[in-house]
C-alpha positions, -999 to 999 in steps of 0.1 A, spaced: -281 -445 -310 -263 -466 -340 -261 -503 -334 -234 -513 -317 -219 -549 -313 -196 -562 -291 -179 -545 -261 -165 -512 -272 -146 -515 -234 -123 -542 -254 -112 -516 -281 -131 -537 -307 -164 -538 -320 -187 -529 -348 -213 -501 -353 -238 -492 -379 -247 -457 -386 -247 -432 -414 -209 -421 -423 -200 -390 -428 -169 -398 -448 -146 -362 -447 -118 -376 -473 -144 -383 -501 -174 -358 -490 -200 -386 -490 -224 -394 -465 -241 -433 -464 -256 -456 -445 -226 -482 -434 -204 -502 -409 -173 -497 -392 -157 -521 -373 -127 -516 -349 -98 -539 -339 -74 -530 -312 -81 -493 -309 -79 -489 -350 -104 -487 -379 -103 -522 -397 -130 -508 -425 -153 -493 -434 -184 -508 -455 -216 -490 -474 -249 -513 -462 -286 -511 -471 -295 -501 -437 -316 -471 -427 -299 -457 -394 -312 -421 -374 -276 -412 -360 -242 -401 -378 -204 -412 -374 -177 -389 -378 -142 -381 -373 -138 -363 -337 -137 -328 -338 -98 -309 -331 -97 -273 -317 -65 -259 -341 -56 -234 -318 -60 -233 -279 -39 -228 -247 -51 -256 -224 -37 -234 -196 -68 -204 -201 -94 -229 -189 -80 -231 -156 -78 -266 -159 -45 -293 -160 -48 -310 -197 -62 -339 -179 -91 -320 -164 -93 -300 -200 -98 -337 -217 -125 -347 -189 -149 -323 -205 -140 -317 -241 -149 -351 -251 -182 -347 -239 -187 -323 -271 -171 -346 -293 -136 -331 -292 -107 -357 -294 -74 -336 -302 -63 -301 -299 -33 -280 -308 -22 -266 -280 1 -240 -272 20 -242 -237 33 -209 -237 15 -198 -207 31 -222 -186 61 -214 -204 65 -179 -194 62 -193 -155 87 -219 -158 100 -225 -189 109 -259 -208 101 -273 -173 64 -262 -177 60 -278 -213 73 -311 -202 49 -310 -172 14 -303 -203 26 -330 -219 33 -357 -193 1 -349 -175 -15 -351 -208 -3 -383 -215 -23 -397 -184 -56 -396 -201 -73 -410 -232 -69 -378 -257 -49 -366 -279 -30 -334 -270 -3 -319 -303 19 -296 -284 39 -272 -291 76 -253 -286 66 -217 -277 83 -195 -297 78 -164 -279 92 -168 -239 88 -141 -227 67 -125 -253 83 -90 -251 114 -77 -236 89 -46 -221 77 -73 -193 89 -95 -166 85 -129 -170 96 -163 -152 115 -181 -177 132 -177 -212 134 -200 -239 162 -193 -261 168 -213 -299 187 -238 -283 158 -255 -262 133 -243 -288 148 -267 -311 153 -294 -282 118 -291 -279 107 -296 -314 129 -325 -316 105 -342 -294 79 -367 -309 50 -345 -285 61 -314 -300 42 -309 -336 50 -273 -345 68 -238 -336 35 -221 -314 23 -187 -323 54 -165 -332 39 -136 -314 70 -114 -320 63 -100 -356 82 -68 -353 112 -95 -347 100 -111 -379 97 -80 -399 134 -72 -391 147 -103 -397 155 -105 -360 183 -136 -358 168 -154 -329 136 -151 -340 146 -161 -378 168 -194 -363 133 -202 -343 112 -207 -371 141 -220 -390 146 -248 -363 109 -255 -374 113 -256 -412 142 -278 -408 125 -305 -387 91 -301 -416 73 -286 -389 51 -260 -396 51 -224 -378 18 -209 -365 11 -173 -369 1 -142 -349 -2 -108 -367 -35 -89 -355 -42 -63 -377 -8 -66 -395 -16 -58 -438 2 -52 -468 39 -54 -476 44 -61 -436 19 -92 -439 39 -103 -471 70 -102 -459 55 -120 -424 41 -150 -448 74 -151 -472 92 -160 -439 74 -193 -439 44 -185 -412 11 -206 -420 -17 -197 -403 -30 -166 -382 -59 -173 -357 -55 -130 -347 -80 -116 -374 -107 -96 -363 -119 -83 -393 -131 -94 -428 -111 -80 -449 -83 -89 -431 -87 -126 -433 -95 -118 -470 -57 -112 -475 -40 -132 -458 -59 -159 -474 -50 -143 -504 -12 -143 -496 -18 -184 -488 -21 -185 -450 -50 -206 -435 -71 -190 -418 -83 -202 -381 -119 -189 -369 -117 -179 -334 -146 -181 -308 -135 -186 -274 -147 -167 -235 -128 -132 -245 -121 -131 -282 -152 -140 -304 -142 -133 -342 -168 -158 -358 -195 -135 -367 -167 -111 -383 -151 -135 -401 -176 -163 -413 -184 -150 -446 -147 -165 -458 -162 -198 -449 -183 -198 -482 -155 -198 -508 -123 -208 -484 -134 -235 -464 -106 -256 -477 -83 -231 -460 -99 -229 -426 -102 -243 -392 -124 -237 -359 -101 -229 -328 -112 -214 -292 -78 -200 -282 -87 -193 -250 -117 -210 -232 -130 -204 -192 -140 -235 -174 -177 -221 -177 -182 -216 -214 -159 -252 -219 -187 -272 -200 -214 -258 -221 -199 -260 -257 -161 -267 -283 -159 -268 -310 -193 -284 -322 -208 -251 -316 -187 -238 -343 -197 -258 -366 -234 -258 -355 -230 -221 -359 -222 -223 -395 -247 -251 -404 -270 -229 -393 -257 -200 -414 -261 -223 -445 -232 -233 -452 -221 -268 -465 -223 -293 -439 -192 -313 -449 -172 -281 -455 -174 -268 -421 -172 -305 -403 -141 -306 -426 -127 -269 -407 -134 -292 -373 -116 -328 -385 -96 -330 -421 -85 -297 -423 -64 -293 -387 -54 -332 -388 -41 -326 -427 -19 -291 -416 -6 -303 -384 -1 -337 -396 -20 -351 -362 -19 -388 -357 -59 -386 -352 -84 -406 -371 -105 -395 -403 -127 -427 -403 -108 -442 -433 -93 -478 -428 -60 -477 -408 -67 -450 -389 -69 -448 -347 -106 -452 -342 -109 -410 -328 -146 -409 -337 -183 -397 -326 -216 -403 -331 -241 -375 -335 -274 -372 -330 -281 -351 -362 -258 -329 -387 -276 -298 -376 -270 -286 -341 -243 -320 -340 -256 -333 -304 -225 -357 -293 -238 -393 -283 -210 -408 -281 -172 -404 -281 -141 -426 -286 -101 -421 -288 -90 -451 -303 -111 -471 -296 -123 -463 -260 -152 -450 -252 -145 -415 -234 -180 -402 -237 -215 -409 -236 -251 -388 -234 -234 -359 -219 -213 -373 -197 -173 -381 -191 -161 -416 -191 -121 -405 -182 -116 -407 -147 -95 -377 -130 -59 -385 -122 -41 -366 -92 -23 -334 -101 12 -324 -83 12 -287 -85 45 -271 -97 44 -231 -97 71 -203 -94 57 -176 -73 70 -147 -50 44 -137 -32 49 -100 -30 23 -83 -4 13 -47 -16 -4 -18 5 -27 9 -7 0 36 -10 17 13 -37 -9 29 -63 -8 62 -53 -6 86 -87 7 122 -82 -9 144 -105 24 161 -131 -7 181 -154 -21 174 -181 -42 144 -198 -36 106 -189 -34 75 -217 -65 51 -207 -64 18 -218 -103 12 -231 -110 -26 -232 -135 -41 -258 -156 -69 -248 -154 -98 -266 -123 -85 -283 -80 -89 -273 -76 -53 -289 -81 -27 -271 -81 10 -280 -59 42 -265 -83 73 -245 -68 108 -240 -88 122 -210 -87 148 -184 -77 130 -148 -97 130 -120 -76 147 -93 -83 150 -56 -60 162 -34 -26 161 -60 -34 129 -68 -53 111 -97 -76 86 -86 -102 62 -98 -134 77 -109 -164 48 -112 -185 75 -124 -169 82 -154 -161 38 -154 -127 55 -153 -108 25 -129 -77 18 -117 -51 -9 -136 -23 -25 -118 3 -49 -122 25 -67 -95 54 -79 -103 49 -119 -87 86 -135 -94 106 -107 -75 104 -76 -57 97 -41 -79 75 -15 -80 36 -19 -88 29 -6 -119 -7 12 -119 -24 29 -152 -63 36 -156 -93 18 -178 -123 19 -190 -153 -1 -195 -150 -27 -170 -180 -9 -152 -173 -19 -115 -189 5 -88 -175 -8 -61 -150 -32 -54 -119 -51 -71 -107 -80 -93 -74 -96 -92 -61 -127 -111 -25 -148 -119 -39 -155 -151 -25 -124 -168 -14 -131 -204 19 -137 -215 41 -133 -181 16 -140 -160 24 -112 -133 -7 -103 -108 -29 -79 -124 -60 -64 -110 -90 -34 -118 -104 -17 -92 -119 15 -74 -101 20 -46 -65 17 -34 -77 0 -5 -98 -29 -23 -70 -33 -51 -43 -40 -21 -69 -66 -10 -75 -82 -42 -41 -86 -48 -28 -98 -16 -53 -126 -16 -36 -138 -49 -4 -133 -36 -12 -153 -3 -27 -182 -24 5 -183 -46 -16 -179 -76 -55 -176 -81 -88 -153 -88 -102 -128 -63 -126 -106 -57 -132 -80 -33 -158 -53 -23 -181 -44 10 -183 -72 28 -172 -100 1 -140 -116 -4 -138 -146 -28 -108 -168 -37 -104 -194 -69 -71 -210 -58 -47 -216 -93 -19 -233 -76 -6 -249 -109 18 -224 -117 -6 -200 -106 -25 -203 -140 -47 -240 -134 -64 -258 -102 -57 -290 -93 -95 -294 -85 -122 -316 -102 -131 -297 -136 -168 -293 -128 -162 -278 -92 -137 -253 -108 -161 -240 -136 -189 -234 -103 -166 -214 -87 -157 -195 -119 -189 -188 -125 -198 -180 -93 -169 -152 -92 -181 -134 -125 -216 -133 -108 -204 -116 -78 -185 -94 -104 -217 -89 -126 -231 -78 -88 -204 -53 -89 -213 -34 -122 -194 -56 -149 -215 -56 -180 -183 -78 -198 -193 -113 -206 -160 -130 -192 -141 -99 -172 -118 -119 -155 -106 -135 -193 -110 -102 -203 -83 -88 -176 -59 -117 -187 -55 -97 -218 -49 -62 -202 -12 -73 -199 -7 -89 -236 17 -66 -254 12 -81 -286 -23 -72 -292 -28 -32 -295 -37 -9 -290 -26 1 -254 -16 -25 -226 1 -25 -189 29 -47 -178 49 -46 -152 72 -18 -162 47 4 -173 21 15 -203 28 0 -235 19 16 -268 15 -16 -290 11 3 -322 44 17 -317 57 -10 -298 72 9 -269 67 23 -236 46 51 -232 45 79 -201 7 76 -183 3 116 -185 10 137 -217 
């Protein structure tokens, strides 16, 4: 490791190491020396050293709420990869309980040594083809970017609004621009004179693009571009090649993370990834620190003198092994391990629990074919199937032979009717899944083969007040989310084991999907096409309305 002197526990000290300096683009050998939490300076020396010091890294994009874990169980582990900020987006909470669930990210984020940007969701609830648990109008959307915590307008999801000039989506980002905050993006698969028009209306970045040529415009039109790899949506290997002439205009996010895949990797493996791909070290370290910190105008160090000492220490600058990690000045992290201690969480939630019974998904059969949702691993989008039913007895049921499944979604703030479509490609022979974690409203939503194992599955969730469960022959297994049925209160190490132990016992069901239950979260998101289920029913996202399960 570099030299260190003094007691880094007193927020001051010195260390020597090579400096990866991302304002200039020079690396050298040299000393930095911290007083109070803060870079004092920063000096070349003649010294040889083996290690590297560099700004922390910053996901740009992520919802702290999709790793199952409070923010201060989220910070526990990300420093151990050298992450020291994020921009986080709270409108999964948000759609549970509104305002009240931003205010409870930020003050348990404040409880721990990181640095957490949030910001006002723009979008509760996302669509008005869903049931949700809150709304946030423009009045406490610009309350909320008033606050000091609050650093821009979140995703502005609703870009048919945008398109046509909606006025409460238009005062939103408005509220932003007048406050010189900027306004974060989301327009998958949206192109020509409906991307121009999105961009003219001030939007900045889009973290949505799944493919090349995609990114290739909007870059074009002046947005910056955010590289997605998180558990469901992994856009890196479609859109790296940007990185070799628009690194400038580029940052690394994970949107969406599992407790799993965050104990094993952040954002250093995206930059790992593109060192590896041969391109410029300092660029893509840059997409990870200067970049993000420069857009969002973060209050987290760059290594230059003045700045809060938000720093690591890396082994090498090729596959960037964190050492070491400190938030102004404290050391957070060392050799792989977590140096913030947990703090107790007080659950807050908003749930009905709504029991269900196996008749609740029953499916007469009124001829002809039915719309299948077909899910894509590793992708939000999914695509629309026309097929012939399977029908026994009047009624169309599941058929795990043809990975033809039964979709569902309960309703969990108040009574209604279940809502039950088909899909394809989750591959369970047997059994169910069910999960509270159902992107945006967060309503119970569950796959399964029979009517009987579905009711299970759900009920479980329901009688937990929010969680993951699984059932087949024999099997029932329960991750408990009572944090407004999205995040455990638990220790964040325990909660990854027994996520990973559920998508085993999945895998054990037929799943060949890499993250299913992430990949059922998005079965409900109406803003990504092509074809979703909410609580009211099929949604055509293409068209961006309701469509009938039979044709």
């Amino acid at each position: 490791m570099a030299i260190l002197t003094s007691s880094a526990q007193s927020r001051s000290f010195t260390i020597s190491a090579n400096i990866c300096d991302v304002v200039t683009g020079e690396i050298f050998p040299g000393t930095v020396v911290v007083r109070q939490g803060r870079v004092a300076s920063v000096t070349r020396s003649q010294g040889e050293f083996s290690t590297y010091l560099m700004p922390g890294f910053v996901d740009a994009h992520v919802h702290i709420e999709s790793s199952m874990l409070v923010p201060s169980e989220f910070a526990r582990v990300a420093v151990i990869h050298g992450t020291v900020a994020t921009v986080s987006d709270p409108h999964e909470i948000a759609n549970v309980l509104g305002v009240a669930g931003v205010e409870y990210m930020i003050e348990n984020g404040k409880k721990v040594p990181f640095k957490f940007n949030f910001g006002a969701p723009s979008c509760v609830p996302a669509t008005s083809f869903e049931t949700a648990g809150a709304t946030i109008g423009v009045e406490e959307t610009a309350q909320l970017l008033g606050k000091p915590e609050i650093r821009y307008l979140s995703e502005m999801m609703n870009y048919p609004g945008v398109l046509h000039s909606d006025p409460e989506v238009m005062a939103k980002i408005a509220a932003a621009h007048q406050r010189s905050k900027p306004v974060d993006g989301h327009a998958p698969g949206v192109r020509g004179e409906a991307i121009r028009a999105y961009v003219a209306a001030g939007i900045t970045t889009d973290h949505e693009c799944f493919q090349l040529d995609e990114a290739q415009e909007k870059l074009e039109l002046g947005m910056k571009i955010l590289i997605r790899e998180g558990s469901a949506a992994k856009n890196f290997d479609a859109l790296h090649p940007i990185l070799a002439n628009h690194a400038n205009r580029c940052m690394f996010c994970s949107d969406d993370k599992h407790p799993d895949d965050l104990v094993l990797g952040h954002i250093n493996h995206h930059v790992r990834r593109a060192v590896e791909l041969g391109y410029d070290r300092m660029s893509m370290i840059r997409c990870a620190t200067l970049n993000p910190v420069r857009h969002y105008q973060l209050d987290v160090g760059l290594l230059q003198p003045g700045d809060p000492a938000d720093f690591i220490e890396v082994a090498n600058l090729d596959d960037f092994s964190v050492l070491r990690t400190w938030i102004e000045g404290r050391l957070v992290a060392e050799s792989g391990a977590t140096r913030i201690a947990s703090v107790p969480v007080i659950p807050v939630n908003n749930f009905r629990p709504n029991l269900v019974s196996p008749s609740d998904f029953a499916l007469p059969d009124r001829g002809g074919r039915i719309n299948v949702i077909e899910a894509v691993d590793g992708q939000l989008v999914t695509n629309r199937l026309v097929i012939e039913p399977t029908v026994r007895n009047g009624m169309i049921v599941a058929d795990p032979e043809r990975d033809i499944l039964k979709i569902a979604v309960v309703n969990r703030y108040r009574p209604a009717p279940v809502s039950v479509g088909f899909i394809k490609n989750f591959g369970l022979k047997q059994g169910a899944i069910a999960g509270s974690v159902a992107h945006d409203s967060h309503n119970v939503l569950a796959v399964g083969t029979t009517d009987q194992e579905l009711a299970d599955a759900i009920n479980m969730v329901m009688e937990q007040r929010g969680g993951l469960a699984l059932v087949a022959q024999g099997i029932q297994s329960v991750l408990p989310l009572p944090v407004a049925g999205l995040m455990s209160a638990g220790d964040a190490w325990d909660v990854a084991n027994q996520y990973s132990n559920l998508v085993q016992q999945t895998r054990q069901l037929g799943t060949t999907l890499h993250s299913p239950f992430m990949t059922l979260s998005f079965m409900a998101l109406l803003v990504i096409p092509k074809l979703k289920l909410s609580d009211l029913g099929l949604f055509d996202g293409e068209k961006f309305g309701m469509i009938g399960l039979q044709e």
